[in-house]
C-alpha positions in Angstrom: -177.2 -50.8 138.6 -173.4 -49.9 138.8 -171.9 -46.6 137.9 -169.9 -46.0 135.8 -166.6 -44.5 136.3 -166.3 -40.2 134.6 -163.5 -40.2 132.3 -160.8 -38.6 133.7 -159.3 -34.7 133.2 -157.3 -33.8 130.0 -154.1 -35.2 130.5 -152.5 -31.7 130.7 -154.3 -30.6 134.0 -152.6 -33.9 136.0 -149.3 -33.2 134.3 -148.9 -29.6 136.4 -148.4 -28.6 139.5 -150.2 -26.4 141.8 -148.7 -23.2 142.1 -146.1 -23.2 144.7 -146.2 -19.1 144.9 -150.6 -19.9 146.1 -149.4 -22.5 148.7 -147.0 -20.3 150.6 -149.6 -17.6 150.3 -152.2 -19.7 151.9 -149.6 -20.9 154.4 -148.5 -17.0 155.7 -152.1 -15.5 155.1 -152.7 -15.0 158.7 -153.5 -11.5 159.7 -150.5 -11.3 162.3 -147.5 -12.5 159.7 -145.5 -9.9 158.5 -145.3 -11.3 154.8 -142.2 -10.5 152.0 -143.8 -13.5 150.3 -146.3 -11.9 147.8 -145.9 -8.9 145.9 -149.0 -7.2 146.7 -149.4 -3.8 146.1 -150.4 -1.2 149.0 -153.5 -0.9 149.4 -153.4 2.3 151.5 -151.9 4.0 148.3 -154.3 2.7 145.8 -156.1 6.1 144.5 -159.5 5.1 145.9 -161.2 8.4 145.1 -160.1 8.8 141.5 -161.0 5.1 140.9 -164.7 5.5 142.9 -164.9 9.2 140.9 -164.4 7.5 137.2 -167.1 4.2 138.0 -169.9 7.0 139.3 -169.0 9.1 136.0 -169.3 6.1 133.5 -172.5 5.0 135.4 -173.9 8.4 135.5 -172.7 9.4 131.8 -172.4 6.0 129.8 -174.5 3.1 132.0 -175.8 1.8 128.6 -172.6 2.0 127.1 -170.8 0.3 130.0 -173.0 -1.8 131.5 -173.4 -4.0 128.1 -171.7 -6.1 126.1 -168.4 -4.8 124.3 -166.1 -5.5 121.4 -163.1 -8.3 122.1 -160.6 -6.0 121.2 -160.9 -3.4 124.3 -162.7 0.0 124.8 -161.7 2.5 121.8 -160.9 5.0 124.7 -158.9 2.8 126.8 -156.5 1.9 124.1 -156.1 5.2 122.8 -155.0 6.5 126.6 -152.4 3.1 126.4 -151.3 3.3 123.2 -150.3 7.4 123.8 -148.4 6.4 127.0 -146.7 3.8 124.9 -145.9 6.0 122.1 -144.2 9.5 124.4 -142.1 6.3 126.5 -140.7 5.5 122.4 -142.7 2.8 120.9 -145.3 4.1 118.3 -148.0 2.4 119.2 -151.8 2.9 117.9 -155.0 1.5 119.6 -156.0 -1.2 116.7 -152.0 -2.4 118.0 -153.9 -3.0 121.1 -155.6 -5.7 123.0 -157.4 -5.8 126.0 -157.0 -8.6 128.3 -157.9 -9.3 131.8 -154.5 -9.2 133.2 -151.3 -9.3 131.7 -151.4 -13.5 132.8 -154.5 -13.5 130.1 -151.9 -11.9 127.8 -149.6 -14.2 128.3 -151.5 -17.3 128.2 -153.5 -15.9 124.9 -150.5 -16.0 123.5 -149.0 -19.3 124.4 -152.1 -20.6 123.2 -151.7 -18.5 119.4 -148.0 -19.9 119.3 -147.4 -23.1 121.1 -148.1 -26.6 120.0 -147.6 -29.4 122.6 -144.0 -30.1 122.2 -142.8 -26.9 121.1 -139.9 -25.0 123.1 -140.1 -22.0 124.9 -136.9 -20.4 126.1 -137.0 -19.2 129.8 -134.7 -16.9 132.2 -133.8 -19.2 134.9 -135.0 -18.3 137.8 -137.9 -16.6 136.2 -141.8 -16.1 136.5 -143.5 -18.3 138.0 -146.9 -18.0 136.9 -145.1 -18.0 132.8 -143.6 -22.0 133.9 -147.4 -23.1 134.9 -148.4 -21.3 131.8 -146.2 -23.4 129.5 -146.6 -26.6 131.2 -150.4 -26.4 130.7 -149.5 -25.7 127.0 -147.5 -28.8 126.7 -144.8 -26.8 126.1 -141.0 -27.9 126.6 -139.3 -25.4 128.9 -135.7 -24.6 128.5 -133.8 -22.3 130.8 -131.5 -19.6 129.7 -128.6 -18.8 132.3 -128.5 -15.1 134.1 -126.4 -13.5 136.3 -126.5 -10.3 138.0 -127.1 -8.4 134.8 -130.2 -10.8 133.8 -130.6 -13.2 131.0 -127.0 -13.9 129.4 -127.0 -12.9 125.5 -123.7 -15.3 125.1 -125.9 -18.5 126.7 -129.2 -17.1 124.8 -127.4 -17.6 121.5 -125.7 -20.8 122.1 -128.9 -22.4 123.4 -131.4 -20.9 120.4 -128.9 -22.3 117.6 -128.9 -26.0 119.6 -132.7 -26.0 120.8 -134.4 -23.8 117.8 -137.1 -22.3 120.0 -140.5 -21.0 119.0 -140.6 -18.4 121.6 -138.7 -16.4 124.6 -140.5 -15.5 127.6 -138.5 -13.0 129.7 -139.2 -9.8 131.9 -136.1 -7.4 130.8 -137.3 -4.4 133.4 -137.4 -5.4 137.4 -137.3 -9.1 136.7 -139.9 -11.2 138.6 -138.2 -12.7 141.4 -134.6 -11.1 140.9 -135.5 -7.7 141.1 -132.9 -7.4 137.8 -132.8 -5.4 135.0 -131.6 -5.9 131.2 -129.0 -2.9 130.0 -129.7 -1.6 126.4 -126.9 -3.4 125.6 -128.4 -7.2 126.6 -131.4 -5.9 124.8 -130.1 -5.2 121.9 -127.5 -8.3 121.5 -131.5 -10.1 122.4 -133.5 -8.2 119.5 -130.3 -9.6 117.1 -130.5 -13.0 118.1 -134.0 -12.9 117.9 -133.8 -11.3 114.3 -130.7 -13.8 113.1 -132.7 -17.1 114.1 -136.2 -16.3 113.9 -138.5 -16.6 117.1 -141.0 -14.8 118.8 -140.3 -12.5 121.9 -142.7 -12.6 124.5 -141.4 -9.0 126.7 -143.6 -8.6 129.8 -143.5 -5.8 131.5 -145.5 -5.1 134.6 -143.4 -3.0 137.0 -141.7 -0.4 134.5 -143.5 2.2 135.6 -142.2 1.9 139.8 -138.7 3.4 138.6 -137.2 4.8 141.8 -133.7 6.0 140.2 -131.8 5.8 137.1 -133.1 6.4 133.3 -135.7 3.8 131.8 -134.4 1.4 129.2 -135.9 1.1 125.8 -138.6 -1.7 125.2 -137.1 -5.1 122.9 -140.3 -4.2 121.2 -138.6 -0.8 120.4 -135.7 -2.2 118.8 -135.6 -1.8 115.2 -134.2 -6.2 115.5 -137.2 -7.2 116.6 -139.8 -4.9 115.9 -141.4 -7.3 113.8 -141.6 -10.2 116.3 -141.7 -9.0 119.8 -144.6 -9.4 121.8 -145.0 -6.3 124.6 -147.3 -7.4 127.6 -148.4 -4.7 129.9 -150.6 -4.8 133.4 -152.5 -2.0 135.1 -152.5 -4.2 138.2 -149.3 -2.1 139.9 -150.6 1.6 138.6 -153.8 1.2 139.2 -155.2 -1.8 141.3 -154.9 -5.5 140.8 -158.6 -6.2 141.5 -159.6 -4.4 138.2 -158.0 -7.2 136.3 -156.6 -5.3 133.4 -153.9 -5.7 131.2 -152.8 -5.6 127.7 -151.1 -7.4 124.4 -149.3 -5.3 122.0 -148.2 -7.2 119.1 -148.0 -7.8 115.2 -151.4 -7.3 112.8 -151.5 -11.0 112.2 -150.8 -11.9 115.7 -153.0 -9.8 117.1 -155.6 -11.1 115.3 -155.0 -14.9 116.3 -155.4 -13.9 119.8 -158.4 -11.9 119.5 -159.8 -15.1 118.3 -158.6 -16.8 121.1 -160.1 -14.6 123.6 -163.7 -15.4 122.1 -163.2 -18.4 123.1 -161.8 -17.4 126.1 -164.4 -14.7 127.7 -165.8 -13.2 124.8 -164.0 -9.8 126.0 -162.6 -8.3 129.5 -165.1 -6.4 131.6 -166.5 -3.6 130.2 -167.5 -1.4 132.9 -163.8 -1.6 134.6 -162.4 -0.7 131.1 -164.7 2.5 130.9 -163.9 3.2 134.3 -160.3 3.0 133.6 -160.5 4.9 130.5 -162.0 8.1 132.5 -159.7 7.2 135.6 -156.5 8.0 132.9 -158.8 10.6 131.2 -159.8 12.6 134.6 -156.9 11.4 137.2 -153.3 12.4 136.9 -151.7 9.5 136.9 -148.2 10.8 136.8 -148.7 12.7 140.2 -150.0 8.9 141.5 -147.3 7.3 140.5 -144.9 9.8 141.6 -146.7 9.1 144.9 -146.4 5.4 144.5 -142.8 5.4 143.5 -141.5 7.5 146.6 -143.4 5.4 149.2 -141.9 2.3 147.2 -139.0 3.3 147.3 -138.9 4.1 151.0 -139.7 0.8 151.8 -136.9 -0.8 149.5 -134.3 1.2 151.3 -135.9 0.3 154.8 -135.7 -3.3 153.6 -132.0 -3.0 152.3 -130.8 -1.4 155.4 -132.3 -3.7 157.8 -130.6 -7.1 156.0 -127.5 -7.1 156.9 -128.6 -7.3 160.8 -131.8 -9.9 159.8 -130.3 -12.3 157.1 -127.3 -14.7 158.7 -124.0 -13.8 158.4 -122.2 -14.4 154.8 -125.4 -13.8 153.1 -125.9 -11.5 150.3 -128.5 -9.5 148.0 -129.1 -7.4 145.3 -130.3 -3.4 145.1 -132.7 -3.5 142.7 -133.4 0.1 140.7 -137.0 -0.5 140.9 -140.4 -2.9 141.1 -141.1 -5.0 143.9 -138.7 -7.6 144.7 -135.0 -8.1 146.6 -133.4 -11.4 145.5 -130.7 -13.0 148.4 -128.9 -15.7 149.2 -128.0 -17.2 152.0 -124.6 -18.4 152.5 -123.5 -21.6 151.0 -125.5 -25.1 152.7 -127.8 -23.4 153.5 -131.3 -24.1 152.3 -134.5 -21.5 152.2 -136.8 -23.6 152.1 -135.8 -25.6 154.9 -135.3 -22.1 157.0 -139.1 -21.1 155.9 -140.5 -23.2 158.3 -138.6 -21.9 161.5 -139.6 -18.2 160.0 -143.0 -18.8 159.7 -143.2 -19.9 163.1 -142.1 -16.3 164.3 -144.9 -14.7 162.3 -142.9 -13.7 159.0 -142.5 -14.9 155.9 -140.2 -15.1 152.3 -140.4 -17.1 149.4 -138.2 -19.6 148.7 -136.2 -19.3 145.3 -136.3 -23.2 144.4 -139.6 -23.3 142.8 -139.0 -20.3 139.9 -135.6 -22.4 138.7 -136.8 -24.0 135.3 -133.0 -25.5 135.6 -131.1 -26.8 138.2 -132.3 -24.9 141.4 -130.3 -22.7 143.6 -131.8 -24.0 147.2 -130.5 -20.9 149.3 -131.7 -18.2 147.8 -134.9 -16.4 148.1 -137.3 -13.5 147.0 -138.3 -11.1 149.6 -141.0 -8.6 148.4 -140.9 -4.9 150.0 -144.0 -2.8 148.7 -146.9 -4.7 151.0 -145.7 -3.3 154.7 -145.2 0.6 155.5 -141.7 1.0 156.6 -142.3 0.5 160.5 -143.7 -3.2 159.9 -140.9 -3.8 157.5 -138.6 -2.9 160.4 -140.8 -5.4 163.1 -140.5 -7.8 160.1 -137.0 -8.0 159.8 -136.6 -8.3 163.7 -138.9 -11.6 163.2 -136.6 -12.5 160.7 -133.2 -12.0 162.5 -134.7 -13.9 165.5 -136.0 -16.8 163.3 -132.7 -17.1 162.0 -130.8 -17.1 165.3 -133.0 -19.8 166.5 -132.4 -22.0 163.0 -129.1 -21.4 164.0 -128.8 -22.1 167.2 -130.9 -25.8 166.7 -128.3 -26.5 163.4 
C-alpha cells in the first residue's frame, strides 16, 4: 500500500525566515569567542541569592498556592509590585491594567495576534527589532518602515507615511532602541502621541531596557502622554532587572484590549508560570531592587565606556558610532563600501564576533553598519575583544 503524502505547514510558517539574530548566535557560541553579537545579560551580576531566597520562601510559605494552577491575568501580588513602579515613574497604572506574559515577545505577539489581520500594516523604525519583523511576518502582516536618524524614528516621515499607508499599528522602542542604542526626546514623543491621536492607530511602545539608565533624566512613556493615552500599548520585560531565564514580562493596555489578549493567552498557555511569578512577587517584595539595579547600571556602564574607548583603535579607519545614554547596544558604521557582513566572517575567524546591521532593515538595508553589544564581557575581555577585532580588521584589510 502507498502512503500518502502529510499535507503540508500553514502557509505562514514557509513564508518566514529563520531568525538571522539565532543563526549568528549559533555560529559565535563557542566558549573561546569574545561575542558583541547577543545582548545577554551578566550573569555574574544576576542577584542569585535574592532570587534563590524568594523561590525557598514561596515554597516554604505558599507551595499550594504556587505550585498550582493560576489565573491568566498574572499573580495579584506581582502586578501590584509592577503597576506601583509604573505609577512613581508617571503612568498611573493599577494591577487589573496588567497582564502577565511570559516575556515581553509573548506581549508582543499577543498583541499582534488581538490586532492584526493578514494584510493589515504595521509601521516599523527602520532598522528596528528584529524579533517584532518575525513577529509580523508570521502574522501576515505588511511591514512598512519609518525612516530614523540619530534622534530615532522621524515624526516628519511618521506623518507622511501614516496619512499614505493608514496603518493599524506602530511598533517602535522609543528608550535605548534595539539595535541603535537611540533614544526618542520628549519632543519626538509627543509630535508621535499627536499623530497617533490625529489618524487613529494603535501604539505598540516596548520597553525593555529603561531601567539600565547610566546618565541623563528618563523620558516620559508615549503611554504617558495625554495623545495617546487611550491607544498606546506599554510592553515591559523583567528579563534585564531580573534574569531572562524567568521568562517574565508584561502588557499594559486599554480595558477592552486587555481583555482580547487575555483571551488570547488561553489559547496560548493558559497563563505564565506560576511559581516564577510568586517568586518574583517576594523577590520585589523582600529584595531591593533599586540597590541591584544601581549595581547593574554602574557595571553596565563601565563596560560601555570600555567599549567606546577601545573603537576608535579596533574599528577601521573612517568608521563611526554612536554613545548611547543607556541599554545594551553601540550602533557603527564602517566607512562607506564597506560591508559587515562580509567582514563577519574574517572576525569570527579571530574568535570575536558582531552583528551585522543588514538583517534589522525592514527598508532598504544599510550593508556597513553593525550592532555591537557591551553588557555580556567584564571590561578586561571587552578590551581582549576589541584587540581581536582590530586584528581581524587589519587582516580584511590587508587581503582587500
Amino acid at each position: 500500500m502507498t502512503r500518502a503524502a502529510l499535507p503540508p505547514t500553514a502557509a505562514r510558517t514557509r513564508a518566514v525566515e529563520p531568525s538571522a539574530m539565532r543563526e549568528i548566535l549559533a555560529l559565535t557560541a563557542r566558549p573561546e569567542v569574545v561575542s558583541f553579537a547577543g545582548g545577554l545579560p551578566a550573569p555574574e551580576l544576576f542577584d542569585v541569592p535574592g532570587i534563590t531566597a524568594a523561590y525557598e520562601r514561596v515554597l516554604a510559605e505558599a507551595h499550594g498556592r504556587a505550585l498550582q494552577y493560576s489565573t491568566t491575568e498574572g499573580d495579584p501580588e506581582l502586578r501590584e509590585a509592577v503597576a506601583a513602579r509604573l505609577s512613581a515613574r508617571g503612568l498611573p497604572t493599577g494591577p487589573d491594567g496588567l497582564l502577565v506574559t511570559t516575556g515581553s515577545q509573548q506581549a508582543l505577539t499577543l498583541v499582534v495576534s488581538t490586532l492584526l489581520d493578514p494584510g493589515d500594516t504595521v509601521l516599523v523604525e527602520d532598522p528596528g527589532y528584529l524579533a517584532a519583523l518575525q513577529c509580523f511576518a508570521f502574522a501576515g502582516a505588511r511591514v512598512v518602515p519609518v525612516p530614523t536618524d540619530d534622534g530615532g524614528l522621524s515624526p516628519a516621515a511618521l506623518e507622511e507615511i501614516v496619512v499614505r499607508e493608514r496603518p493599524k499599528l506602530l511598533y517602535l522602542v522609543p528608550t535605548f532602541q534595539n539595535p541603535t542604542g537611540r533614544t526618542l526626546s520628549t519632543e519626538r514623543r509627543r509630535a508621535v502621541a499627536e499623530i497617533a491621536e490625529r489618524h487613529g492607530f494603535w501604539i505598540a511602545e516596548d520597553d525593555p531596557y529603561g531601567d539600565l539608565r547610566y546618565e541623563g533624566a528618563h523620558e516620559p512613556w508615549i503611554s504617558s502622554l495625554p495623545a495617546a493615552a487611550d491607544r498606546t500599548l506599554l510592553l515591559g520585560s523583567f528579563s534585564k532587572i531580573m534574569a531572562p531565564g524567568l521568562r517574565l514580562g508584561f502588557l499594559r493596555a486599554p480595558a477592552e484590549l486587555l481583555r482580547a489578549c487575555v483571551i488570547a493567552k488561553q489559547s496560548a498557555d493558559l497563563h505564565t508560570s506560576t511559581i516564577d511569578q510568586a517568586a518574583a512577587a517576594r523577590y520585589f517584595r523582600d529584595a531591593d531592587l533599586d540597590a541591584h539595579l544601581a549595581r547593574l547600571r554602574a557595571a553596565y556602564r563601565e563596560r560601555r565606556d570600555t567599549l567606546l574607548n577601545g573603537l576608535p583603535d579596533a574599528l577601521p579607519a573612517g568608521s563611526s558610532w554612536n554613545r548611547p545614554d543607556g541599554g545594551m547596544f553601540v550602533w557603527a558604521r564602517l566607512p562607506e563600501g564597506q560591508d559587515a557582513t562580509e567582514l563577519l566572517k574574517t572576525v569570527v575567524e579571530h574568535d570575536v564576533a558582531y552583528v551585522p546591521g543588514t538583517p534589522f532593515y525592514a527598508g532598504a538595508p544599510d550593508p556597513s553598519t553593525l550592532r555591537l553589544s557591551f553588557i555580556t564581557h567584564a571590561p578586561e575581555e571587552i578590551g581582549e575583544g576589541l584587540r581581536r577585532l582590530a586584528r581581524a580588521c587589519a587582516a580584511a584589510s590587508a587581503g582587500a
